[in-house]
C-alpha positions in Angstrom: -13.5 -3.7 14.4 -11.0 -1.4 12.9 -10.3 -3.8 9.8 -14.2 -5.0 9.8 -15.2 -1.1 8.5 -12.4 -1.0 6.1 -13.5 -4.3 4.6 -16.8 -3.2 4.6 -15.9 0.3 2.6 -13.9 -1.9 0.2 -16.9 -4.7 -1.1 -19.8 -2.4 -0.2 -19.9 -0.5 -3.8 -18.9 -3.2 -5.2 -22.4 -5.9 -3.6 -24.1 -3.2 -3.9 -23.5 -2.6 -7.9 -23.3 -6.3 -8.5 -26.3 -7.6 -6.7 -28.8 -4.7 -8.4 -26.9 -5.4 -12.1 -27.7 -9.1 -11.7 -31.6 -8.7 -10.5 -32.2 -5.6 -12.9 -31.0 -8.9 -15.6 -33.0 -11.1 -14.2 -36.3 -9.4 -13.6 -36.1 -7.5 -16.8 -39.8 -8.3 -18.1 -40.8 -7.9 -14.5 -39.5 -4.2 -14.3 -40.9 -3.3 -17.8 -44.1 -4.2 -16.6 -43.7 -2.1 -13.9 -43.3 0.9 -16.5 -39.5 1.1 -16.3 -37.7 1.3 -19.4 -33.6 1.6 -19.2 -33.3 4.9 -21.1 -36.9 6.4 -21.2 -38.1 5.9 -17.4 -34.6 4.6 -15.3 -36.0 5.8 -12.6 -39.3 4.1 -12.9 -39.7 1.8 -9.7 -35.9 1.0 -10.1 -33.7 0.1 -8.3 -36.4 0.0 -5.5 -39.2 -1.9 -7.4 -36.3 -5.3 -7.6 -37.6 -5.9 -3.9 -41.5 -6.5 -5.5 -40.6 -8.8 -7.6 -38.6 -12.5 -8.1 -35.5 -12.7 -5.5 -37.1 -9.5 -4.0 -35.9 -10.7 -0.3 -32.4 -10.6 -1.8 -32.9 -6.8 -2.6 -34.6 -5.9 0.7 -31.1 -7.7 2.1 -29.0 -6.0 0.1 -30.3 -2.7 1.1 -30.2 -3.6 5.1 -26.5 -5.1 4.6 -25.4 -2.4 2.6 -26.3 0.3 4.5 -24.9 -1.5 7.4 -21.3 -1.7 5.9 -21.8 1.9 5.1 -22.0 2.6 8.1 -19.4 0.6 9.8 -17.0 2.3 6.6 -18.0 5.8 7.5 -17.7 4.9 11.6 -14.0 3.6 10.6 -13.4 6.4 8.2 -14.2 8.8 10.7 -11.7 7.3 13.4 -9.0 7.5 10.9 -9.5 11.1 10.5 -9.8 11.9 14.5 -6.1 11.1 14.3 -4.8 13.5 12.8 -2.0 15.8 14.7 -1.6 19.2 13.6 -1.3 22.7 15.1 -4.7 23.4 17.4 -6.2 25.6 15.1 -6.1 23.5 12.3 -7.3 20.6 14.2 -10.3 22.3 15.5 -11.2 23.3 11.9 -10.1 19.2 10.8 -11.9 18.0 13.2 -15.3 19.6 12.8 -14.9 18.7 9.3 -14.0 15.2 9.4 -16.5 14.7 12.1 -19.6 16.2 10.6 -18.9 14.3 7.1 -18.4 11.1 9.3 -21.2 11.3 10.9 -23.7 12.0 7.9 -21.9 9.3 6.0 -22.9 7.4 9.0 -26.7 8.4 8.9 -26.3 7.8 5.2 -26.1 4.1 6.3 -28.6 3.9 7.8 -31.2 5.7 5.5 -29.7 2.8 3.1 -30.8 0.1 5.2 -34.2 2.7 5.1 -34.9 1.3 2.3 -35.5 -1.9 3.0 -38.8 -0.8 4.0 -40.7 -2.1 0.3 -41.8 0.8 -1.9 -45.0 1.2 -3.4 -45.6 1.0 -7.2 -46.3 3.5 -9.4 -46.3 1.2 -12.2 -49.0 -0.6 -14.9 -47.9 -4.2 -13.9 -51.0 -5.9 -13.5 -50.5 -7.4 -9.7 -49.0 -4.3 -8.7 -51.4 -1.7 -9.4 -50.3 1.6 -8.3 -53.8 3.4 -8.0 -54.1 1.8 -4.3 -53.3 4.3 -0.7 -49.5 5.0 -0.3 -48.8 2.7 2.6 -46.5 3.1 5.9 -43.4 0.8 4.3 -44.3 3.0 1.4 -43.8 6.5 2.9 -41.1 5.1 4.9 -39.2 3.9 1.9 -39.8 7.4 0.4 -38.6 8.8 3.9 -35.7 7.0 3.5 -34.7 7.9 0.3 -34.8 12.0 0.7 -33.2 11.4 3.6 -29.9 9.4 1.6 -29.7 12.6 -0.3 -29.5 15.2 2.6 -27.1 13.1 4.3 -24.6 12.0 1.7 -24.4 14.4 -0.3 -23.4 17.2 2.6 -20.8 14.2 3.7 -19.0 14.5 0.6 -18.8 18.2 1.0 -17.8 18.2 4.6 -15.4 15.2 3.8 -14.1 17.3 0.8 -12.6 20.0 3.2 -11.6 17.6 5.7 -9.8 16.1 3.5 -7.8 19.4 2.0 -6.5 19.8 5.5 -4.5 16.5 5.5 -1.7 15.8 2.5 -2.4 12.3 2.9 -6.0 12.8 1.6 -5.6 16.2 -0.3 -5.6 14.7 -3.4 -9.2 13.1 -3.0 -10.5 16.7 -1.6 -10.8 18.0 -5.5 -12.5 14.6 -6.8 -14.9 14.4 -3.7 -16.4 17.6 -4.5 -16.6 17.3 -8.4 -17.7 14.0 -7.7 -20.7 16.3 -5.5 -21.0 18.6 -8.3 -21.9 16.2 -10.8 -24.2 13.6 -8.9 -26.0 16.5 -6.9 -27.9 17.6 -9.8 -28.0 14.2 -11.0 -29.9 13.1 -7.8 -32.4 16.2 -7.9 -33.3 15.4 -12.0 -33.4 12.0 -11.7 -34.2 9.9 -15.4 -31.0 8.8 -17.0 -29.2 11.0 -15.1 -29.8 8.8 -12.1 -27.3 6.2 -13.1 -24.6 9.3 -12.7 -25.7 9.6 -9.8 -25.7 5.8 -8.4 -22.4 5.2 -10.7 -20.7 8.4 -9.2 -21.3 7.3 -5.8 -20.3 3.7 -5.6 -17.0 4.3 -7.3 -16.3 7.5 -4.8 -17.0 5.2 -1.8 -14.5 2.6 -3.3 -11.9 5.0 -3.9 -12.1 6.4 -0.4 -12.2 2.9 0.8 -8.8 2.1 -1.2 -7.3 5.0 0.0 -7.9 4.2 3.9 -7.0 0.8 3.7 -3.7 1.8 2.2 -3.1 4.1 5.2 -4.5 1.1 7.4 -3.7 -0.5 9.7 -2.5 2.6 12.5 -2.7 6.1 13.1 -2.4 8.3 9.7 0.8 10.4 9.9 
C-alpha cells in the first residue's frame, strides 16, 4: 500500500496532463463550439466541457482515477511525515502541520474525483445549449470544483510549514508556498491565468512525489 500511493503521486500529474492535452487536440472544433477559445476564453467549459463531448467517458475516468491516486499520494505522503522524530515540541507543531495539509490534500482527491459529476454548458454549441436549468450533476460538478480550491490550496500552505520543520523537505517548504502564491491568484482570476494555475499544480505534485519516493521505501530520518 505504501509503494501503491507513491506510484500514484509519481504518474498522477503526469495522466492527468496527458490525457486532458490529448482530448483538448482532439475535440478542438468541439470545444470552440462550446465558446472556448485557447487564449480569449481558457476557461470556457474547459477542461470540464472534454467530458460532453467525443471520448467524454475517458474524461469523466480520468477525473475519478485521478482524484483517486491523489488521494492514495496524499494518504502516503502523510504517513511519511507522521515519522518524523524530533524533540516533543517540535513534533506537536510537525505533526499538526503535516497532518492538516495531508488530510486536505486528501479531500482534494476526492473533490477531483467530484468532478466526474458532468458540468453543465455555458456554451453556443448547438446540441448543448446552455440556456436550460442548472442540473444536480451540474451543481455538483460546480460543488466540487470550489471545493478543489479550499482544500488544496490550504494543503500547500500547511504542507509548506510542515515541511520547514524537517531538513529532509526544507528545501521544498520555500517552492510550495511560492508555488501557492502564484497559482492562488491564478485560481481566483481564472482566463489564461488558469493554465498557471493547472501547470503550477501538476508539476508541484510531481516534485513532491519525486522527493518521497527518493526517501521511500522506510521511515524518513
Amino acid at each position: 500500500m505504501n509503494r501503491l500511493g507513491v506510484i500514484s503521486g509519481l504518474i498522477g500529474p503526469i495522466f492527468f496532463g496527458l490525457v486532458v492535452s490529448v482530448l483538448t487536440i482532439l475535440n478542438h472544433d468541439f470545444l470552440r463550439g462550446l465558446g472556448w477559445h485557447p487564449l480569449h476564453a481558457p476557461t470556457f467549459d474547459w477542461p470540464s466541457g472534454l467530458a460532453l463531448g467525443p471520448f467524454g467517458g475517458l474524461m469523466t475516468a480520468t477525473f475519478i482515477l485521478s482524484g483517486l491516486m491523489l488521494s492514495l499520494f496524499a494518504l502516503r505522503l502523510g504517513a511519511h511525515l507522521a515519522n518524523v522524530r524530533r524533540t516533543s515540541e517540535v513534533r506537536r507543531t510537525y505533526f499538526t502541520s503535516g497532518a492538516i495539509g495531508s488530510a486536505l490534500f486528501a479531500l482534494a482527491g476526492l473533490a477531483l474525483m467530484g468532478l466526474a459529476f458532468t458540468t453543465d454548458p455555458t456554451g453556443v454549441y448547438p446540441a448543448l445549449r446552455g440556456s436550460t436549468p442548472p442540473t444536480w450533476h451540474g451543481r455538483l460538478h460546480d460543488a466540487s470544483f470550489v471545493l478543489l480550491g479550499l482544500t488544496l490550496l490550504p494543503a500547500m500552505l500547511f504542507l509548506g510549514r510542515a515541511f520547514q520543520r524537517y531538513a529532509r523537505w526544507s528545501r521544498l517548504a520555500v517552492y510550495t508556498w511560492i508555488t501557492a502564491a502564484l497559482i492562488i491568484p491564478a485560481f481566483i482570476l481564472k482566463g489564461i491565468a488558469f493554465y498557471l494555475f493547472l501547470g503550477g499544480v501538476l508539476l508541484w505534485s510531481e516534485v513532491i512525489a519525486w522527493r518521497l519516493n527518493r526517501l521511500s521505501p522506510g521511515p524518513p530520518r
